[in-house]
SELO-476879 format. One line per 5 residues: their letters; for each residue z, y, x of N, C-alpha, C. Coordinates in Angstrom, 3 decimals. Layout:
// SELO-476879
A	Z/Y/X/Z/Y/X/Z/Y/X  ...
This chain:
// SELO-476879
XXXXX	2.226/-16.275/16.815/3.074/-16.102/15.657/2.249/-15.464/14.538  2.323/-16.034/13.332/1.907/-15.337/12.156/2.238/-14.137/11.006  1.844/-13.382/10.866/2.311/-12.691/9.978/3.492/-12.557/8.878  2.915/-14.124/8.483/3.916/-14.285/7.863/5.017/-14.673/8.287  5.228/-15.203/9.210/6.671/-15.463/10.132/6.935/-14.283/10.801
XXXXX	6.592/-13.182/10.801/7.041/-12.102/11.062/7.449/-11.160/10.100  6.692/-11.019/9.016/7.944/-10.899/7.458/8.806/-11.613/7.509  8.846/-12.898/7.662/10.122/-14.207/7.258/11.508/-12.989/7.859  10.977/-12.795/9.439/11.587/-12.427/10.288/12.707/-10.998/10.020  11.315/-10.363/9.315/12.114/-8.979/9.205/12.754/-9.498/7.547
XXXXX	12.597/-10.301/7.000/13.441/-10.414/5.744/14.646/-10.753/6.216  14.777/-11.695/7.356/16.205/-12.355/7.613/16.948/-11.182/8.241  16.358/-10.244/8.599/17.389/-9.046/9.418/17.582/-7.922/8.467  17.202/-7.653/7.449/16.944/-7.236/6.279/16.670/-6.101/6.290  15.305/-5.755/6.905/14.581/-4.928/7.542/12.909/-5.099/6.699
XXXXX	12.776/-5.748/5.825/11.855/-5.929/4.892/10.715/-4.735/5.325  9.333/-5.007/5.477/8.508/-4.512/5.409/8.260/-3.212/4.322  8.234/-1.543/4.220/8.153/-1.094/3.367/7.198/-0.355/2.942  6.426/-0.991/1.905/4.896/-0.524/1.342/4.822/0.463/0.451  4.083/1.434/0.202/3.489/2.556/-0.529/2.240/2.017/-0.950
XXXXX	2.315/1.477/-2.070/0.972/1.242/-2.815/0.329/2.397/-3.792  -1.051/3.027/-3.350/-1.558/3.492/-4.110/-3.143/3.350/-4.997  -2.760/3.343/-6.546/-3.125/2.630/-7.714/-3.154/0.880/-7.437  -2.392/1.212/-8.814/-2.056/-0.232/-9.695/-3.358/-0.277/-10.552  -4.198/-0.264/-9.895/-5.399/-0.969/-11.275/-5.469/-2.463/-10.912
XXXXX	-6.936/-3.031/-10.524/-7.189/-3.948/-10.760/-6.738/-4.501/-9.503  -6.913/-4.087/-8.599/-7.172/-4.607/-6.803/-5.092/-4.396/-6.684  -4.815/-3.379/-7.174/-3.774/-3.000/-6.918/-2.365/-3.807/-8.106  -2.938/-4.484/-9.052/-2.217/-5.413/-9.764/-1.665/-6.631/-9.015  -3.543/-6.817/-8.505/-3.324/-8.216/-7.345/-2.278/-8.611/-6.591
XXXXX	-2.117/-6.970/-6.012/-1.319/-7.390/-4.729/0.140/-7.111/-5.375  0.460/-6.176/-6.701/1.494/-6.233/-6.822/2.087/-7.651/-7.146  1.243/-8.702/-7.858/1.239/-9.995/-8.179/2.040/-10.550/-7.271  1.584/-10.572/-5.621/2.228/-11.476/-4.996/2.898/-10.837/-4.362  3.479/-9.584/-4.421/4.755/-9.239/-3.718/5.832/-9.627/-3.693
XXXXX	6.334/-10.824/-4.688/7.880/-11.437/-5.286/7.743/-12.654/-4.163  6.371/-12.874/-3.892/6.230/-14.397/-3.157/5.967/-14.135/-1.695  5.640/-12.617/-1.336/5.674/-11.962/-0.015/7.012/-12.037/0.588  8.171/-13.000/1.378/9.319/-12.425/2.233/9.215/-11.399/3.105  9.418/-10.635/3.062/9.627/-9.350/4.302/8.948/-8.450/3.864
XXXXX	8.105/-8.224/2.460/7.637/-7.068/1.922/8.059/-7.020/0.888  8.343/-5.158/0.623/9.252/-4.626/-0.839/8.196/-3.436/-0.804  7.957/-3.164/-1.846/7.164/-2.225/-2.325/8.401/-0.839/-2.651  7.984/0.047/-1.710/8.968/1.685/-2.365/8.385/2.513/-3.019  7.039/2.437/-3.209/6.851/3.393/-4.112/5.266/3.167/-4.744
XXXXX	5.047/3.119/-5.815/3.583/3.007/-6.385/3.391/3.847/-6.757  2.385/4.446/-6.424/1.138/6.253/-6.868/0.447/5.529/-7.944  0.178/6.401/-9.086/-0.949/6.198/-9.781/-0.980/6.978/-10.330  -1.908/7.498/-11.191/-2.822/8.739/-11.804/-1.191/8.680/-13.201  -1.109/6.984/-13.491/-0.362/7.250/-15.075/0.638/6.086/-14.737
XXXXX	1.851/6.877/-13.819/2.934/5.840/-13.686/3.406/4.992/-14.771  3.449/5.122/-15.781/4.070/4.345/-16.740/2.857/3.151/-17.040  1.275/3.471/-16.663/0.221/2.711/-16.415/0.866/1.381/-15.429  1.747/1.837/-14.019/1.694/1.518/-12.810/2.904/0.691/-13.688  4.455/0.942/-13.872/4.707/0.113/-14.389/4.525/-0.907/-15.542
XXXXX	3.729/-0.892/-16.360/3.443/-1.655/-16.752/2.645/-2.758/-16.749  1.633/-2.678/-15.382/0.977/-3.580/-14.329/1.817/-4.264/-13.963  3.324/-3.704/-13.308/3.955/-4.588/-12.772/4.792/-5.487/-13.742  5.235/-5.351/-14.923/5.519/-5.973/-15.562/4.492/-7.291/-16.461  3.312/-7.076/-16.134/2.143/-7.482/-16.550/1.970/-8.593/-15.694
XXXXX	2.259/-8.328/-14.529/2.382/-9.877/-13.211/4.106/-10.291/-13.175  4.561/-9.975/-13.438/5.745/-11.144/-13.919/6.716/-9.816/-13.213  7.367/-8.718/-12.480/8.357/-8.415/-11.789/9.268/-8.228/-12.836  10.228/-8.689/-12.284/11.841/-8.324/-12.921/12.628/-7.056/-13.343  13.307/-6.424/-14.314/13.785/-4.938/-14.347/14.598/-4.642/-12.607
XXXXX	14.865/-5.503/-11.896/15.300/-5.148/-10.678/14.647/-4.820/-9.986  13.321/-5.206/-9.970/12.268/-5.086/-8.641/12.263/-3.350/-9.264  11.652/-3.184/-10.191/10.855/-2.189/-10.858/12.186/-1.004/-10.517  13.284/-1.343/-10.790/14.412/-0.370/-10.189/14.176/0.215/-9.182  14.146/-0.628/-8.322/13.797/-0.844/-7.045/12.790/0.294/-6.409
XXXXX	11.784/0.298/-7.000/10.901/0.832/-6.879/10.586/2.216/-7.529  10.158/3.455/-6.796/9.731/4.787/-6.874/8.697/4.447/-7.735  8.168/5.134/-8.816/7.358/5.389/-9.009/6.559/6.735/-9.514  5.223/6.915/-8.898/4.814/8.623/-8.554/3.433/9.024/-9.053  2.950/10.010/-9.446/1.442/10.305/-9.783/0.449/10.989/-9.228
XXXXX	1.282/10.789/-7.706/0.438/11.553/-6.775/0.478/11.275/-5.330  -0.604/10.084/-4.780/-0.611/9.642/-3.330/-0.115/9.886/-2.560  -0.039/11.461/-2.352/0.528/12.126/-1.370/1.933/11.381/-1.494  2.496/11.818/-2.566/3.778/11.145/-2.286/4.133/10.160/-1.999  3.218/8.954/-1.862/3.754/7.494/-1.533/3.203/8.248/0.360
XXXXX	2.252/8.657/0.799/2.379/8.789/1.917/3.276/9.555/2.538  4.034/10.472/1.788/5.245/11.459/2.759/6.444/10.983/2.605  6.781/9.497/1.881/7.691/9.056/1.606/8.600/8.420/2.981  9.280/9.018/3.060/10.035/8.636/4.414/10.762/7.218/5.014  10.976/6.179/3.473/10.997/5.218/3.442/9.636/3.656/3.769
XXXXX	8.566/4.412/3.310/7.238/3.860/3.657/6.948/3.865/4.880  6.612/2.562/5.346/6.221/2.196/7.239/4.210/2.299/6.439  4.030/1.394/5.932/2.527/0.966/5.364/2.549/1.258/4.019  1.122/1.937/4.152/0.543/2.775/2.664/-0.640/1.465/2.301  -0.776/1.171/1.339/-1.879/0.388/0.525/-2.753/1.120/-0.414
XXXXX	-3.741/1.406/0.251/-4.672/2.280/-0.737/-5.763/1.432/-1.170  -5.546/1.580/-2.878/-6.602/0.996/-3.625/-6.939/1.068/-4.973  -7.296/2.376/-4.380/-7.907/3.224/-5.840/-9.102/3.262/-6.552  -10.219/3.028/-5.190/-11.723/2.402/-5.898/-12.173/3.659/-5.914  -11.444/4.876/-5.553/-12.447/6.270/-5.928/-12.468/6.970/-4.055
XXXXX	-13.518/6.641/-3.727/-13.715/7.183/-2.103/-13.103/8.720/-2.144  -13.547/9.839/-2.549/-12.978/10.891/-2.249/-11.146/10.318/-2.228  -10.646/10.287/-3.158/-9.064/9.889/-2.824/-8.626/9.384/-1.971  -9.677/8.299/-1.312/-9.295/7.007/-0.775/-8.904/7.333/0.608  -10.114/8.794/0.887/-9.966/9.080/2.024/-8.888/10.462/1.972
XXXXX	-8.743/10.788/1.576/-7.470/12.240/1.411/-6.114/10.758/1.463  -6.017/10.103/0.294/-4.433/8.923/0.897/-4.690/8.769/2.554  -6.049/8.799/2.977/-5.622/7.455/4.324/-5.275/8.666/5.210  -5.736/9.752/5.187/-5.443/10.909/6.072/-3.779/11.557/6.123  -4.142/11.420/4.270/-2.461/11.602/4.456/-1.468/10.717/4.907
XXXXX	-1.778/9.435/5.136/-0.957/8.720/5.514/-0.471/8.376/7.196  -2.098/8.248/7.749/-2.011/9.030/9.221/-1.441/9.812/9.889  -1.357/11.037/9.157/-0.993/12.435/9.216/0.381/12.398/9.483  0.987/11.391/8.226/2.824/11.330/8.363/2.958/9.884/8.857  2.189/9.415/10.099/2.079/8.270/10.981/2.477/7.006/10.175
XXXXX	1.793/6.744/9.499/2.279/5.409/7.974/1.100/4.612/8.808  0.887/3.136/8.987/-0.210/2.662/8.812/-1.156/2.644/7.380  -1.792/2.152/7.602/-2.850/1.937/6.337/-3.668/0.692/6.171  -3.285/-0.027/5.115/-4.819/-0.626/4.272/-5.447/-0.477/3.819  -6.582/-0.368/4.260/-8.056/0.471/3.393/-8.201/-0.414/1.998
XXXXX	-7.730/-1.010/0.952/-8.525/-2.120/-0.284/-9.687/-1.038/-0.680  -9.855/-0.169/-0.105/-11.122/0.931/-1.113/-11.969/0.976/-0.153  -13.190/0.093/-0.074/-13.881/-0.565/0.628/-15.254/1.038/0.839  -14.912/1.289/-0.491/-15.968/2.675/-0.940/-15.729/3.922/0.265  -14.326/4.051/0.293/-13.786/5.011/1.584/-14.244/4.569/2.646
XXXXX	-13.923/3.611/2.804/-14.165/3.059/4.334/-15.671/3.772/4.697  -16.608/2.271/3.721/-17.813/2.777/4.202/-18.303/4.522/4.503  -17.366/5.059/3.973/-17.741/6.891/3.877/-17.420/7.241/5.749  -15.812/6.595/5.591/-15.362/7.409/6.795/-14.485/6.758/7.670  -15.501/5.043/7.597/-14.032/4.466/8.299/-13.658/4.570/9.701
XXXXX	-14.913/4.853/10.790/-14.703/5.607/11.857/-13.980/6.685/12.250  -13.605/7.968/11.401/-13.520/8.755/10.897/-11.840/8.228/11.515  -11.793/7.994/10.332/-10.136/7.244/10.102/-9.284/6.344/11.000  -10.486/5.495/11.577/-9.684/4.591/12.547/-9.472/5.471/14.012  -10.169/6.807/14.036/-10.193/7.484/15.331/-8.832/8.130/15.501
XXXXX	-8.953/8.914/13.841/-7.715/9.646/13.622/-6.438/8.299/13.973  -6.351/7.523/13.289/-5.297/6.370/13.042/-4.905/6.419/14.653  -5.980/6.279/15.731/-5.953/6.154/16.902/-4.895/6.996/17.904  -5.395/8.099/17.169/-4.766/9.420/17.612/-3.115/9.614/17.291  -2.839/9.130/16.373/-1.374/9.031/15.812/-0.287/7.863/16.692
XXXXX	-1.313/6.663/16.619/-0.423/5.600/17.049/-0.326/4.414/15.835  -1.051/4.499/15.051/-0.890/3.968/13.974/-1.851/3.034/13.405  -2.012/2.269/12.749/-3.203/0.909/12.836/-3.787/1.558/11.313  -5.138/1.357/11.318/-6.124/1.511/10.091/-6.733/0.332/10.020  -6.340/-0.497/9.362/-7.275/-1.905/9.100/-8.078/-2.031/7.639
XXXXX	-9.124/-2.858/7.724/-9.347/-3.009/6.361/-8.767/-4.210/5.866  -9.113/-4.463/4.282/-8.881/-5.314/3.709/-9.611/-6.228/3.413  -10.349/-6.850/3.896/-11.667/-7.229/4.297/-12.071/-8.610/3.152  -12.781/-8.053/2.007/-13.161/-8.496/1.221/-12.327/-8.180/-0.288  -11.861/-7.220/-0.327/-11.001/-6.155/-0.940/-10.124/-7.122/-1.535
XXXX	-10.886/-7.878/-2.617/-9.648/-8.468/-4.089/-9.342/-9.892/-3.313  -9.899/-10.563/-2.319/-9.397/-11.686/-2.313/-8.291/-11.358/-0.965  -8.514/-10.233/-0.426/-7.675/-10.081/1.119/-6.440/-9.388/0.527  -6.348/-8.926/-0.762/-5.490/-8.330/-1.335/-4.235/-9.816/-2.124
């Protein structure tokens, strides 16, 4: 079974996949791009340094005043990772020190994680996938950042 038939899945029970994306820049536009065309993923909350930055990315890839309702938006990682609604955190900020404080924090409050900050990884992705280990929780990368995004 594929991934994506396993969103299909949790869309039809309406149990939608719920993501914590942190930064909406470039990598993080991407993926907000195809979240309308993702079934079974809803974005709850986007981190960025300049939320009104973050929404206006998303309005920049086409989302609707509903989605954007929809959606938390915050100026500080931590909070997309302690968000109690968030199953998976999306980190992709491009700045390694952060990259690795989001993925810890996200571990920490048992969130999975997508590494898109390829810069972290290389720092500490052992590091991270041990911890991830330790929780119960999956640390994957994004493996080839902007196009896996």
């Amino acid at each position: 079974m594929s991934l994506y038939q396993l969103a299909q899945r949790r869309a039809a029970a309406g149990r939608p996949v719920r993501v914590g994306l942190i930064g909406a820049g470039k990598f993080g536009s991407m993926f907000l791009n195809q979240v309308p065309t993702m079934p079974g993923v809803e974005i709850a909350v986007i981190a960025d340094l300049d939320p009104e930055r973050a929404r206006r990315a998303c309005r920049t890839v086409g989302w609707d005043e509903a989605q954007l309702a929809r959606t938390r938006f915050v100026s500080d990682g931590r909070d997309a990772c302690a968000d109690p609604k968030v199953e998976v955190v999306v980190e992709a900020t491009g700045n390694p020190p952060a990259g690795i404080a989001h993925a810890r924090a996200a571990i920490a409050a048992k969130k999975h994680i997508v590494m898109v900050n390829v810069e972290a990884d290389v720092l500490a992705g052992p590091l991270l996938v041990e911890e991830a280990r330790a929780k119960g929780v999956v640390y994957s990368l994004a493996y080839d950042d902007g196009a896996a995004v």
